[in-house]
BAGUZA-928786 format. One line per 8 residues: their letters; for each residue x, y, z of N, C-alpha, C. Coordinates in Angstrom, 1 decimal. Layout:
<sites>
A = X Y Z X Y Z X Y Z  ...;
</sites>
This chain:
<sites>
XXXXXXXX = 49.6 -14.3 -28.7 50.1 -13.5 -27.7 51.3 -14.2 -27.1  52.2 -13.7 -26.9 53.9 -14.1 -26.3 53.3 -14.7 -25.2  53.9 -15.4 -24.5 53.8 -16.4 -23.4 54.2 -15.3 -22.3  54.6 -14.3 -22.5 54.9 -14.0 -20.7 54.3 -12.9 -20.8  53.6 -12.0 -22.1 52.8 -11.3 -21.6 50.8 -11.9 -21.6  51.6 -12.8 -21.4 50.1 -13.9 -20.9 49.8 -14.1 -19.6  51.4 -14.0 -19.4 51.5 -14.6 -17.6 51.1 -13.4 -16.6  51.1 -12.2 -17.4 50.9 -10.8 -16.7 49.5 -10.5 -16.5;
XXXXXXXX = 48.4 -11.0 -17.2 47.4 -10.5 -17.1 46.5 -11.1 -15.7  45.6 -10.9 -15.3 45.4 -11.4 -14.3 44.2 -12.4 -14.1  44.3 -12.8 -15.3 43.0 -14.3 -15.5 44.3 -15.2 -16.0  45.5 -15.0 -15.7 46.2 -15.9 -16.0 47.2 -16.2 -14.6  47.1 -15.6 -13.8 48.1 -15.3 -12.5 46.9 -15.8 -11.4  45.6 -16.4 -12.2 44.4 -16.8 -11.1 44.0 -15.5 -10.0  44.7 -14.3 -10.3 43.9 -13.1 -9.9 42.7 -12.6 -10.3  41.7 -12.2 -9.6 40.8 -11.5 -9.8 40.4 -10.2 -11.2;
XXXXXXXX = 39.9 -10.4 -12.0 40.4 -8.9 -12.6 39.7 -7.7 -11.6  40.0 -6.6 -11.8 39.7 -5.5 -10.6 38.3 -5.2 -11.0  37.1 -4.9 -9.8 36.0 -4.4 -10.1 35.8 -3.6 -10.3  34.7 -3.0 -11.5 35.1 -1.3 -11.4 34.3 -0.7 -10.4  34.3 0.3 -9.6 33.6 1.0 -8.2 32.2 0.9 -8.4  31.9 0.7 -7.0 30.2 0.8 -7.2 30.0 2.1 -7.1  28.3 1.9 -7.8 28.0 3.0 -7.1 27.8 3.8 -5.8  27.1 4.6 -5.5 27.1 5.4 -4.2 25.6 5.1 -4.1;
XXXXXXXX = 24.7 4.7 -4.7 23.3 3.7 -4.5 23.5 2.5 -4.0  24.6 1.9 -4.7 25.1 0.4 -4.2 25.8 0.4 -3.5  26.4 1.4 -2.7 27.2 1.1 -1.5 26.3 1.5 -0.2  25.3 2.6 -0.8 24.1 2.8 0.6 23.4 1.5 0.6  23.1 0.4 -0.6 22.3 -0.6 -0.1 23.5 -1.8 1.1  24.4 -1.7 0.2 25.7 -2.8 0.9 25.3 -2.3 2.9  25.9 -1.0 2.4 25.7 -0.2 3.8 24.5 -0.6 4.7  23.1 -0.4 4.2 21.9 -0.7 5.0 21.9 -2.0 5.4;
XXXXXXXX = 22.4 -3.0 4.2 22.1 -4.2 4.6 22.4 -4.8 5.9  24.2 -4.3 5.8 24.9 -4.2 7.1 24.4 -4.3 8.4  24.0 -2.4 8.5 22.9 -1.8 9.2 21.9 -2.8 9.8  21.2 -3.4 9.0 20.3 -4.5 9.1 20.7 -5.3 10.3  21.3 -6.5 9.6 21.9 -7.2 10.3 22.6 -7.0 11.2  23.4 -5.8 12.0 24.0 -5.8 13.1 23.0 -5.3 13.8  21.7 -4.6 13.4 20.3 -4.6 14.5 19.6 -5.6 14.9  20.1 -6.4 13.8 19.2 -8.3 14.3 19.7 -8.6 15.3;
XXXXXXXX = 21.2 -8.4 15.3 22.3 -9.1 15.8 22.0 -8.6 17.2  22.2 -7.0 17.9 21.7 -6.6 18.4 20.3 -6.7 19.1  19.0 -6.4 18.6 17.9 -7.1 19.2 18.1 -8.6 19.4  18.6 -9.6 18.9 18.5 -10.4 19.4 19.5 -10.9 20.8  20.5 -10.2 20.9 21.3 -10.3 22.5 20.3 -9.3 23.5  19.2 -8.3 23.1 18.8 -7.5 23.5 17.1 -8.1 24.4  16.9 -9.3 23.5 16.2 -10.0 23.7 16.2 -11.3 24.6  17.0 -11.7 24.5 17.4 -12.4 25.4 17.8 -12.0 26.8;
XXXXXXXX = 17.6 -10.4 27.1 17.9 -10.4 28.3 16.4 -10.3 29.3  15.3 -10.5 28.7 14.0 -11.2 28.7 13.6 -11.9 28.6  14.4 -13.0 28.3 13.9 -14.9 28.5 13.3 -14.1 26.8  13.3 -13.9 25.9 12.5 -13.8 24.8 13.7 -14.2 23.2  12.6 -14.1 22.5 13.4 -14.3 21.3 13.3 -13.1 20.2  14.1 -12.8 19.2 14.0 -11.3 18.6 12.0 -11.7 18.0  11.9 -12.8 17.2 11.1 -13.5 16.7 9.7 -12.6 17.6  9.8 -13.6 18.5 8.5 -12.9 19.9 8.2 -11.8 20.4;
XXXXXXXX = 9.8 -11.2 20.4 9.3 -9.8 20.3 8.9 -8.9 19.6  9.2 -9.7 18.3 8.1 -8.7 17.3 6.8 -9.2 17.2  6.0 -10.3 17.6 4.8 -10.7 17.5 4.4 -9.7 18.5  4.8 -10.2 19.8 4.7 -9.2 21.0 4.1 -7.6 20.4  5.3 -6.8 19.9 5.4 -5.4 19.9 4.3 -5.4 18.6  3.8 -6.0 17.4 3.0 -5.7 16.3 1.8 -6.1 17.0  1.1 -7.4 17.8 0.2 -7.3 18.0 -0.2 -6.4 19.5  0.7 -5.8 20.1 0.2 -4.7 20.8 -0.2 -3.6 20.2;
XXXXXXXX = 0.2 -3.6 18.8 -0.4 -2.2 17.7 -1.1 -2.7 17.1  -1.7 -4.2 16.8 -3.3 -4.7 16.1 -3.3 -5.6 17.1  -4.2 -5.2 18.2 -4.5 -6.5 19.0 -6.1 -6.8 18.6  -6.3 -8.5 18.2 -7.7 -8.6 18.2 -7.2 -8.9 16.5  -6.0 -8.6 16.0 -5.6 -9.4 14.3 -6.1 -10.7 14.1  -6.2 -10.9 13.1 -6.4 -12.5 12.8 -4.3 -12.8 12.7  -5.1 -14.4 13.1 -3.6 -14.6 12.8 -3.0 -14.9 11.5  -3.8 -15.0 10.5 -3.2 -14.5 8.9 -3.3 -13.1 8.7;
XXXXXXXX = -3.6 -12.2 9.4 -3.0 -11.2 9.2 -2.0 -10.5 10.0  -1.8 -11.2 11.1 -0.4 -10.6 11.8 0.8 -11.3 11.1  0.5 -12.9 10.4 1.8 -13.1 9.8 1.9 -12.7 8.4  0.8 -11.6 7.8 1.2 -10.9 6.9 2.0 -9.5 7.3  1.8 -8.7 8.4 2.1 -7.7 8.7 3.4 -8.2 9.3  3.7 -9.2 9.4 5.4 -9.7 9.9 6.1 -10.2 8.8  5.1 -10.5 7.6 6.0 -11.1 6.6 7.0 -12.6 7.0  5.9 -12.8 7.7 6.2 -14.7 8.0 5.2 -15.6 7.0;
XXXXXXXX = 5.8 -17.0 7.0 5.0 -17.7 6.7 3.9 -18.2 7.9  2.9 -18.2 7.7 1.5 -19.2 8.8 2.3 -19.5 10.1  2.5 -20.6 9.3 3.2 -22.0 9.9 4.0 -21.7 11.1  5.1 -20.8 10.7 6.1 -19.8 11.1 5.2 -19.2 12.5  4.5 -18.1 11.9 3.6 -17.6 13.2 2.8 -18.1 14.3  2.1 -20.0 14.0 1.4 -20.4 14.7 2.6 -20.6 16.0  3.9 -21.3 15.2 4.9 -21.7 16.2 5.0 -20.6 17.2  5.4 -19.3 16.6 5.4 -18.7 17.9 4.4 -18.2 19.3;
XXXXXXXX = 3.2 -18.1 18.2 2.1 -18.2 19.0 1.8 -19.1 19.7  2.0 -20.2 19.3 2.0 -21.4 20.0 2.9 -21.4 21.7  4.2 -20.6 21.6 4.9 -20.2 22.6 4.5 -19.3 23.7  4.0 -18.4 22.8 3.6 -16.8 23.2 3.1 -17.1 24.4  1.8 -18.5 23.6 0.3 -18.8 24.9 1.1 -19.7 26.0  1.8 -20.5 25.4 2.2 -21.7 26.7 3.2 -20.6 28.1  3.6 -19.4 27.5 3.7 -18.5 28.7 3.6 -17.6 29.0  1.8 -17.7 28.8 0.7 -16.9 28.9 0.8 -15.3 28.9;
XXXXXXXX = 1.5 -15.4 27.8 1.2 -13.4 26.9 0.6 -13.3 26.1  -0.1 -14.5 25.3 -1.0 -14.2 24.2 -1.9 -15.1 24.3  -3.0 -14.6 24.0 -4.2 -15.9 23.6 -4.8 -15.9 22.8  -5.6 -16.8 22.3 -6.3 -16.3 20.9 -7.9 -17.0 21.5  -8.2 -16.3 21.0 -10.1 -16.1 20.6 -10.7 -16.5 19.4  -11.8 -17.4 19.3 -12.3 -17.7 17.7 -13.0 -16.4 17.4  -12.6 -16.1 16.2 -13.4 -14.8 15.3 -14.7 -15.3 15.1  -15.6 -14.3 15.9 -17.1 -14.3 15.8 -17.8 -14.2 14.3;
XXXXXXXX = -16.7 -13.9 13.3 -17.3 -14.2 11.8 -16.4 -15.1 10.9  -15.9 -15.6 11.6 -15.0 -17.0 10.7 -14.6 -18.0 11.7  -15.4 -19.0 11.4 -15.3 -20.2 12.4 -13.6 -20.8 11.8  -13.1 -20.4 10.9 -11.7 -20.7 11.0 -10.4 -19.9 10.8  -11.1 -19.0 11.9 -9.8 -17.5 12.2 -9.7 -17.7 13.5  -8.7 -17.3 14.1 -8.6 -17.1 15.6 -8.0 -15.3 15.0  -8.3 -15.2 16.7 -8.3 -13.7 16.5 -7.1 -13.5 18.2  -5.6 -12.7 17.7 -4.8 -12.9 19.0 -5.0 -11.3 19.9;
XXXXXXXX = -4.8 -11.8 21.1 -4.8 -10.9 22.3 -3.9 -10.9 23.1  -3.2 -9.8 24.0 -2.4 -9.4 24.7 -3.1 -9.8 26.0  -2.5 -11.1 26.6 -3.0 -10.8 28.3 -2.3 -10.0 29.4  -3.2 -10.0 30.5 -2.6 -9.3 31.3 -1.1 -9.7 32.0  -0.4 -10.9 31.8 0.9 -10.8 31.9 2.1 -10.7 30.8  1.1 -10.3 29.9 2.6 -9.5 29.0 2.2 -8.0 29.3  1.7 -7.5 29.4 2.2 -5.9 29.9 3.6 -5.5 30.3  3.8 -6.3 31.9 4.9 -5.9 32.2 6.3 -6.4 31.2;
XXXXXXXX = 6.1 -7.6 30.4 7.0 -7.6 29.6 7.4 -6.8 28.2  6.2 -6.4 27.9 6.0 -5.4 27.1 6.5 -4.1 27.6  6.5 -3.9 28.6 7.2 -2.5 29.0 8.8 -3.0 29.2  9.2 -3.6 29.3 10.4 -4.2 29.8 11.2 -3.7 27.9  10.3 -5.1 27.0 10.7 -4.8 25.7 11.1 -3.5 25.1  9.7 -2.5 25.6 9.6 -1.3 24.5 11.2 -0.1 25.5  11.0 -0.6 26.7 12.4 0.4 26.9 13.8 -0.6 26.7  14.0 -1.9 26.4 15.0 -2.2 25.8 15.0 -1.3 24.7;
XXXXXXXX = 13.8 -1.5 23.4 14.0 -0.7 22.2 13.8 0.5 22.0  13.9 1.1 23.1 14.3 2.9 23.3 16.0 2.7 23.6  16.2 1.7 24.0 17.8 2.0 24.3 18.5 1.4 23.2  18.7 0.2 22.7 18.6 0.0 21.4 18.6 0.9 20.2  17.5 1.4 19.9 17.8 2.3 18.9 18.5 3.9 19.3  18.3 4.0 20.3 19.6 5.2 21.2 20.2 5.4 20.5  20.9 4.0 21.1 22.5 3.5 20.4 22.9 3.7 19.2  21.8 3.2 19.1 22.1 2.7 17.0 22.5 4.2 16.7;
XXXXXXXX = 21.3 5.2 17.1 21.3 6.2 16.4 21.7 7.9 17.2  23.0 7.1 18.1 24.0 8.2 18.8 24.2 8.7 18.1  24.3 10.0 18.0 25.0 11.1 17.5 23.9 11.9 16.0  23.2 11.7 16.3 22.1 12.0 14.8 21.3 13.3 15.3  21.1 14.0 15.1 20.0 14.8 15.9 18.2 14.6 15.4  17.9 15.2 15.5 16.1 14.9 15.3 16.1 15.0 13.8  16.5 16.4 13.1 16.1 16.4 12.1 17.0 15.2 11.1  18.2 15.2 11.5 18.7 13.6 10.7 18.0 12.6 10.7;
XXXXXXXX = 17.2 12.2 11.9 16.7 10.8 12.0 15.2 11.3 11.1  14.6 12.7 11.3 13.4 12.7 10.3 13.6 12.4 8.6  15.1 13.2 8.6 15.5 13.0 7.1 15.6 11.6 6.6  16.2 10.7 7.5 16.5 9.2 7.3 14.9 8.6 6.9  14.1 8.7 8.3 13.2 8.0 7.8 12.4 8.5 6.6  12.1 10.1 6.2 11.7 9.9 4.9 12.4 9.8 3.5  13.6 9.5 3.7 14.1 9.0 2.9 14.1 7.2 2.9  13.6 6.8 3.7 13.4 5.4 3.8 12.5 5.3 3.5;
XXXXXXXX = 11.1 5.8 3.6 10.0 6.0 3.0 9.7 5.6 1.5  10.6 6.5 0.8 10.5 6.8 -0.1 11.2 5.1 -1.0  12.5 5.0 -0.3 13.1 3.8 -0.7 11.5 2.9 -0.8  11.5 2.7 0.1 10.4 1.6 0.3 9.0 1.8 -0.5  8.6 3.0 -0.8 7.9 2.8 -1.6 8.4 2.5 -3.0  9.5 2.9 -3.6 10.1 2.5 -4.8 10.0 1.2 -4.6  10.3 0.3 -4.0 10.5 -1.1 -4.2 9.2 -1.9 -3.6  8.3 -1.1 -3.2 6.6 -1.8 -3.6 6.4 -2.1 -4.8;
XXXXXXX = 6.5 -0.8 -5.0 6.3 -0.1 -6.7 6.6 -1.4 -7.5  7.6 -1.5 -7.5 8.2 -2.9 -7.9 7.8 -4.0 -7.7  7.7 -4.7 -6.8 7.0 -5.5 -6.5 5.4 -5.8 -6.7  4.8 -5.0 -7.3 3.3 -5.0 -7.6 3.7 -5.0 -8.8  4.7 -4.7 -9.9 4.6 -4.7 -11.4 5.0 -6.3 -11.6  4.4 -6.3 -12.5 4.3 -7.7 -13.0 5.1 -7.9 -14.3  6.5 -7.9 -13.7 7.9 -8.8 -14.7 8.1 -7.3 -14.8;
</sites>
């Protein structure tokens, strides 16, 4: 090949060659991901305006929907490691919103509870995340946000699906 139409191509000019377009599957995941993370980003300045952490507040808000969980099973339903969940629990109690109880049928389960002074923080939390997701989801009307979530549904069951096959 001639020397200068060598120089033209663009693995020679240390340019990038061009990618070819994603798809419109792969720009809705790019997109969600986004999504994602600017709701972290959000709950967690959202969180903080409660002395809390995004972390806490989801122990907080899941075990007000399983109170009385083991605590290997709330750090399954949070998708943490143990270790991970004792820490916060470990927090939760030292300012006394959570306590835990030994499970009357496993002398090595604790079993966690909502005390009476997380209520009011819990109400505090759950209308932060009424206003929070508001925001997020200005301008949508009902049936958009029904259509979203069963289409999220759906995603998420596809990639259980996946996840339970083996290779």
């Amino acid at each position: 090949m001639p020397r200068s139409s060598l120089a033209a191509t663009p693995l020679a000019t240390g340019a990038a060659a061009p990618s070819p377009p994603m798809s419109p599957g792969r720009e809705f995941v790019f997109a969600l991901h986004d999504v994602a993370r600017l709701l972290r980003t959000l709950g967690d300045q959202r969180a903080r305006e409660v002395n809390m952490t995004r972390a806490q507040w989801a122990v907080l808000k899941r075990l007000e929907m399983t109170e009385g969980a083991k605590q290997s099973e709330l750090a399954e339903l949070l998708d943490l490691q143990p270790i991970t969940l004792a820490r916060l629990v470990d927090k939760l109690c030292g300012i006394g919103l959570v306590v835990r109880r030994d499970d009357p049928n496993d002398r090595r389960a604790n079993r966690l509870y909502l005390t009476a002074k997380a209520a009011p923080v819990l109400n505090r939390l759950n209308a932060l995340g009424e206003r929070l997701v508001g925001q997020a989801l200005d301008g949508l009307d009902a049936s958009e946000i029904a259509a979203l979530i069963k289409n999220m549904g759906r995603i998420k069951a596809n990639i259980k699906r996946q996840l339970s096959c083996k290779g």
